[in-house]
Backbone bond lengths (Angstrom), bond angles and torsions (degrees), N, CA, C in turn:
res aa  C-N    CA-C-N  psi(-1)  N-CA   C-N-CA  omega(-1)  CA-C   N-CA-C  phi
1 X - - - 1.433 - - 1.525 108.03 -
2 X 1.302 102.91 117.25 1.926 95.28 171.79 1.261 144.49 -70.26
3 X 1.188 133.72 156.38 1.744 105.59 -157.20 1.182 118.37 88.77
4 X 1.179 136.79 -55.22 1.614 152.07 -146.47 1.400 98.64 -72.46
5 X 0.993 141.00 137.04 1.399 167.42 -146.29 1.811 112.74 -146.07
6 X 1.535 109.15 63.24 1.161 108.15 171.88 1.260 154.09 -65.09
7 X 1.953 95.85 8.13 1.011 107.81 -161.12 1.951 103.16 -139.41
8 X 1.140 130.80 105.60 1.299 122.92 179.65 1.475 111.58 -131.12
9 X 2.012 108.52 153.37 1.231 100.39 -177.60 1.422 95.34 -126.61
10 X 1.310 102.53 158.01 1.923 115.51 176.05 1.724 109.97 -112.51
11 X 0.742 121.09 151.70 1.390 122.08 175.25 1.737 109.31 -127.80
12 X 1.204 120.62 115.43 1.880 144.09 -152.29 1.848 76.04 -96.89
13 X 1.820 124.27 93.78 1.122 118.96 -175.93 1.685 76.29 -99.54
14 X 1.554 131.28 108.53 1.349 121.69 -175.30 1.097 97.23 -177.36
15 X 1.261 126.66 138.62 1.560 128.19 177.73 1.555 108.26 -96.15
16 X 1.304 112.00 6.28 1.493 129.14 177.85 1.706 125.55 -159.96
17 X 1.524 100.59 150.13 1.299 98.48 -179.59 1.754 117.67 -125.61
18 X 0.930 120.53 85.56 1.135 123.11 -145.15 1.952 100.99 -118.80
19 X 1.297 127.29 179.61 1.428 117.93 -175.11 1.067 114.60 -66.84
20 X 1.835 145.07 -18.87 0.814 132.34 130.05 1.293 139.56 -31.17
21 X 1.249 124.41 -77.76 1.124 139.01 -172.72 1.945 102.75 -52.10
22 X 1.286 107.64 -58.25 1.029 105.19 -170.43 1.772 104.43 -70.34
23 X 0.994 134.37 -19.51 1.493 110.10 -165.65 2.029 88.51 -93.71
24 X 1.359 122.80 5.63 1.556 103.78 168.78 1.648 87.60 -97.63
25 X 0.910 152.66 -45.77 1.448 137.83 -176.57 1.213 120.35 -57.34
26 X 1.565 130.86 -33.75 1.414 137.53 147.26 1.550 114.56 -51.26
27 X 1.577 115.85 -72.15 1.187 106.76 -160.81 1.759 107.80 -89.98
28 X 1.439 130.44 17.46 1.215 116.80 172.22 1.470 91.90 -135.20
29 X 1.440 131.73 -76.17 1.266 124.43 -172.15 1.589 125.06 -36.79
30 X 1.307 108.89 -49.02 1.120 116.21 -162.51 1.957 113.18 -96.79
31 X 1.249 125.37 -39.86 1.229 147.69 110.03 1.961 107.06 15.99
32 X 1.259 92.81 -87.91 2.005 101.20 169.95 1.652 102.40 -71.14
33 X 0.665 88.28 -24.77 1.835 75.33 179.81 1.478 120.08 -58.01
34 X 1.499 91.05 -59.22 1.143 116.92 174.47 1.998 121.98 -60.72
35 X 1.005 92.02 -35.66 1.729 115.49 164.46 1.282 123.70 -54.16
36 X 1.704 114.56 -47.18 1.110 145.38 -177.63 2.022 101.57 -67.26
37 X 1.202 100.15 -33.75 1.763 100.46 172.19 1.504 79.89 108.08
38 X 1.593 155.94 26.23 1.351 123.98 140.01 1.165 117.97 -69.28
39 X 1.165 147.38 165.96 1.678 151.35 176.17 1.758 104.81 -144.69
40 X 0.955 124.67 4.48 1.671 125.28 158.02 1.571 110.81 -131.04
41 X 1.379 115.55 144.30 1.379 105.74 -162.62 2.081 90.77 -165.48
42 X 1.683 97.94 107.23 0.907 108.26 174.05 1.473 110.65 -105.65
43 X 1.663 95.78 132.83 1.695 120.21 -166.89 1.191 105.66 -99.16
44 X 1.766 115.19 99.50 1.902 111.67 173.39 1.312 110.93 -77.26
45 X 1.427 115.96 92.71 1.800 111.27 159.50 1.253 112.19 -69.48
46 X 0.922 151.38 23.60 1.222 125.12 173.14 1.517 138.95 -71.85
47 X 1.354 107.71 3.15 1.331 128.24 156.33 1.254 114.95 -74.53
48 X 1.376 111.87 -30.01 1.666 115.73 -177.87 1.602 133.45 -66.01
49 X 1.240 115.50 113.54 1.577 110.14 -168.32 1.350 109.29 -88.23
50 X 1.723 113.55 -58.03 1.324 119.49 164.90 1.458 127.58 -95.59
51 X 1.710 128.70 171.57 1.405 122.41 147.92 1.495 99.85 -160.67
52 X 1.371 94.73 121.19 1.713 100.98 -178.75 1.906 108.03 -83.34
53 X 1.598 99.09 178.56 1.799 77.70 173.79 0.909 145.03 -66.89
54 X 1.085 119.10 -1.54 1.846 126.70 -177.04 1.707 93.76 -69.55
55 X 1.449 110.13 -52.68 1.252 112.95 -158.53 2.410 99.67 -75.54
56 X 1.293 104.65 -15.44 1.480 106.85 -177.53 1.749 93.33 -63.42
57 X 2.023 108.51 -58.35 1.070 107.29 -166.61 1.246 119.46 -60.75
58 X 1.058 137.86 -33.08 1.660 150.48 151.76 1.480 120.52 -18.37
59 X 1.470 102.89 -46.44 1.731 116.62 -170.00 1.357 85.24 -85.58
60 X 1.324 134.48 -44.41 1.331 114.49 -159.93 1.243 111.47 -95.40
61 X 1.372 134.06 12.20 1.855 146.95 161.62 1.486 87.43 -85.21
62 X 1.657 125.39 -74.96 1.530 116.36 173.36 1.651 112.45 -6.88
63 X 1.489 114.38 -83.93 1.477 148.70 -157.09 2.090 82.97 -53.10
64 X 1.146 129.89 -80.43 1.453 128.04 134.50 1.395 113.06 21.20
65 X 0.690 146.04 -99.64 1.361 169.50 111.15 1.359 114.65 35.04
66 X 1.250 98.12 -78.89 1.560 104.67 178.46 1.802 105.99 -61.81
67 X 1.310 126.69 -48.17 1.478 120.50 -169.37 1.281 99.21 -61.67
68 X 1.418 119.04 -61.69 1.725 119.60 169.62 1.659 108.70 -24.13
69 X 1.167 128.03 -33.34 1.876 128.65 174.36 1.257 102.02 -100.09
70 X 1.247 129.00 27.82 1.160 118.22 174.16 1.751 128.64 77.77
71 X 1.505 113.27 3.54 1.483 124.08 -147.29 1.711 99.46 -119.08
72 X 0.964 84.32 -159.78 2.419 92.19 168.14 1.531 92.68 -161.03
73 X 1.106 119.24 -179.30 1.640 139.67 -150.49 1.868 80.35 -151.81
74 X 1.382 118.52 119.45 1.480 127.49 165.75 1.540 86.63 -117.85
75 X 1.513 117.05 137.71 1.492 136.26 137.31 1.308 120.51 -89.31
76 X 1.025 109.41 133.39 1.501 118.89 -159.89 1.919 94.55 -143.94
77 X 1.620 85.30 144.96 1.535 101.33 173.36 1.278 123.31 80.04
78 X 1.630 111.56 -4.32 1.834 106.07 171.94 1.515 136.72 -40.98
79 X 1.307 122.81 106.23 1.125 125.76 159.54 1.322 142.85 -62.78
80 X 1.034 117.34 161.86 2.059 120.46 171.83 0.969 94.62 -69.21
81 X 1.480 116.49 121.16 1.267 135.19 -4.80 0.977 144.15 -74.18
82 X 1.504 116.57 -51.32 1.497 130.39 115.57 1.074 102.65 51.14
83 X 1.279 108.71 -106.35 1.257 138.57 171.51 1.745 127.36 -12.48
84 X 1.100 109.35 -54.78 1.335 131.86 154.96 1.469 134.86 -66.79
85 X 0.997 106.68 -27.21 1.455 121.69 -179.55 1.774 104.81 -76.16
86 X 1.637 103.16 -48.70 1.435 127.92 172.82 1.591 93.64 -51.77
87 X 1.239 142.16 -50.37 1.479 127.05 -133.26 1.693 70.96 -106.97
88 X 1.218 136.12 -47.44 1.337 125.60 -176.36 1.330 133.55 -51.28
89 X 1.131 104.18 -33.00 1.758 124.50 178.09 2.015 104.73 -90.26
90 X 1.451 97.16 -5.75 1.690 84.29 -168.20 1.352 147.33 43.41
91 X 2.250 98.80 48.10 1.408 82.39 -151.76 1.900 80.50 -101.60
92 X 1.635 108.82 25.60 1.806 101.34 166.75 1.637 108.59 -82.77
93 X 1.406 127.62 9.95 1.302 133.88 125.50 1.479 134.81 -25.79
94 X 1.301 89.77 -53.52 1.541 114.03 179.93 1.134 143.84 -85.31
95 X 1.376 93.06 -49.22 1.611 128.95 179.07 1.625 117.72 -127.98
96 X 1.643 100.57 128.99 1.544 84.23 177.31 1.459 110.37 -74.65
97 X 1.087 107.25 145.88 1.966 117.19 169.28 1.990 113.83 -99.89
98 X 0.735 109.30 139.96 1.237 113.51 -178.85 2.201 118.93 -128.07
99 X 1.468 93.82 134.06 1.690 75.19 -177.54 1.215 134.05 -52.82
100 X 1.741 95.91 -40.93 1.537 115.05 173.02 1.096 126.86 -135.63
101 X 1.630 134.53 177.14 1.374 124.26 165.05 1.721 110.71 -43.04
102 X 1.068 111.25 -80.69 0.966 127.17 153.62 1.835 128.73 11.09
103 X 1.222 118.34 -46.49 1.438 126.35 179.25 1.883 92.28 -114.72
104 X 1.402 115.93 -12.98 1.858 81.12 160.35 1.601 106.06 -116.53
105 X 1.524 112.29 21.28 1.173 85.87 153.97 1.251 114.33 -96.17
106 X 1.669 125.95 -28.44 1.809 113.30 156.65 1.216 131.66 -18.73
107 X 1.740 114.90 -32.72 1.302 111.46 163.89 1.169 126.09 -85.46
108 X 1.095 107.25 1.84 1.765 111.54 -164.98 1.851 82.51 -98.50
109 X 1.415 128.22 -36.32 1.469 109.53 -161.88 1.706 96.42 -92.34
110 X 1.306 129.18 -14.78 1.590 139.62 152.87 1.681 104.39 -25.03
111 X 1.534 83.19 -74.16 1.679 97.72 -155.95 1.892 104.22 -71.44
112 X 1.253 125.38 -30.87 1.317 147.89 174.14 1.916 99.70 -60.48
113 X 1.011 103.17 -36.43 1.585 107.09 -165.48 1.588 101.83 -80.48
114 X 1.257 120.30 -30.18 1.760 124.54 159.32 1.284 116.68 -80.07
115 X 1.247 119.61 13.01 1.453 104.82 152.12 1.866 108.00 -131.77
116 X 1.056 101.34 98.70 1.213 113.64 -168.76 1.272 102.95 -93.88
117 X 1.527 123.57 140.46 1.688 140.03 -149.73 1.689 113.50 54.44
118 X 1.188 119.10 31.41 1.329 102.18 148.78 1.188 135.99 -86.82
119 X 1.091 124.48 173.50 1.174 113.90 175.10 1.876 136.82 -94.63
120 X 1.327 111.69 116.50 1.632 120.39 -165.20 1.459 100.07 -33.01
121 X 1.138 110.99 134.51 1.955 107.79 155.36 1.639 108.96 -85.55
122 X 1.423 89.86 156.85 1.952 101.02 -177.30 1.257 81.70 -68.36
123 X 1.701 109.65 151.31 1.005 135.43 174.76 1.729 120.23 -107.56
124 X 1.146 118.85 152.64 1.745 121.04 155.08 2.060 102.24 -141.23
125 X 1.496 65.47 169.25 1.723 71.00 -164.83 1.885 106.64 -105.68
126 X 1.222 102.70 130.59 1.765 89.76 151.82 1.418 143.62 -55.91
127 X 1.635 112.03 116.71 1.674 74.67 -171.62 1.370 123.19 -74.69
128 X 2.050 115.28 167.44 1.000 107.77 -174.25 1.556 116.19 75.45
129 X 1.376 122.61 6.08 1.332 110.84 170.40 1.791 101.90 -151.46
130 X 1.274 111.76 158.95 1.987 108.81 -166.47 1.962 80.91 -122.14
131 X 1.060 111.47 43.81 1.532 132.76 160.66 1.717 114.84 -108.21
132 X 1.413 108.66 81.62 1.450 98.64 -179.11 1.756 120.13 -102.01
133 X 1.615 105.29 172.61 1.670 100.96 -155.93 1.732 93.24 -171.31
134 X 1.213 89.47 114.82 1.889 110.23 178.85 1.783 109.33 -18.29
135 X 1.043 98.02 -50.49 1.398 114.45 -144.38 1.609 102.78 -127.53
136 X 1.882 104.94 111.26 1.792 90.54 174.18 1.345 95.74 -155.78
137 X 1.605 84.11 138.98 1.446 117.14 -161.82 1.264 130.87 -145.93
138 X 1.604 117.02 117.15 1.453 126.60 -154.20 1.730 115.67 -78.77
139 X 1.137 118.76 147.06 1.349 109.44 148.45 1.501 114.04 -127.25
140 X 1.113 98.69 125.32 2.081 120.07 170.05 1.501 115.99 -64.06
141 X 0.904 124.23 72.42 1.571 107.07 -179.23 1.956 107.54 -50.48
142 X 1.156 88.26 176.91 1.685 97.96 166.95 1.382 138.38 -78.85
């Protein structure tokens, strides 16, 4: 499909992910994203310190979401604590996690590399990273 932008990233600008936070990143960020015709949608927490369960169940309606369009939801970039909380709750069960942009976009040029003659999507860049992705889009926490 031309145009189509299969590939988008969000950036979790939030030092928390909590039922707030997470049900506007589900039901608006990710929601239009998905609307927009992306169907993979890698989530940079790395701003993120905490996420209690409201915000676990959230990622995994997201993750939901995206397969329902055909796509997956990668988190990428979790930090300490973060980090731990993620490996505690087991939601890399669920969701792939990734260290950095960087190693899920390796998968993105993996899976891109078996379909040979498609067509490139326009690109933009993150700043601060030579990891690029159609589509980028912030969230502000409060």
């Amino acid at each position: 499909m031309r145009g189509r932008q299969d590939y988008a990233a969000i950036l979790v600008d939030s030092e928390r992910i909590d039922a707030s936070a997470g049900e506007e990143i589900v039901e608006e960020l990710i929601t239009d994203t998905l609307a927009r015709g992306s169907r993979k949608v890698a989530l940079d927490v790395s701003p993120v310190q905490s996420i209690d369960e409201y915000g676990l169940e959230h990622l995994l309606r997201a993750q939901d979401r995206c397969r329902a369009a055909g796509g997956e939801l990668l988190l990428v970039a979790p930090r300490e604590p973060l980090a731990e909380l993620l490996e505690a709750s087991q939601l890399y069960l669920y969701i792939d996690i990734y260290p950095s942009l960087e190693a899920a976009a390796e998968k993105r040029r993996r899976a891109s590399s078996r379909h040979a003659g498609a067509i490139a999507p326009q690109q933009a860049w993150l700043p601060g990273c030579s990891i690029s992705y159609p589509q980028i889009r912030v969230y502000r926490g409060q």
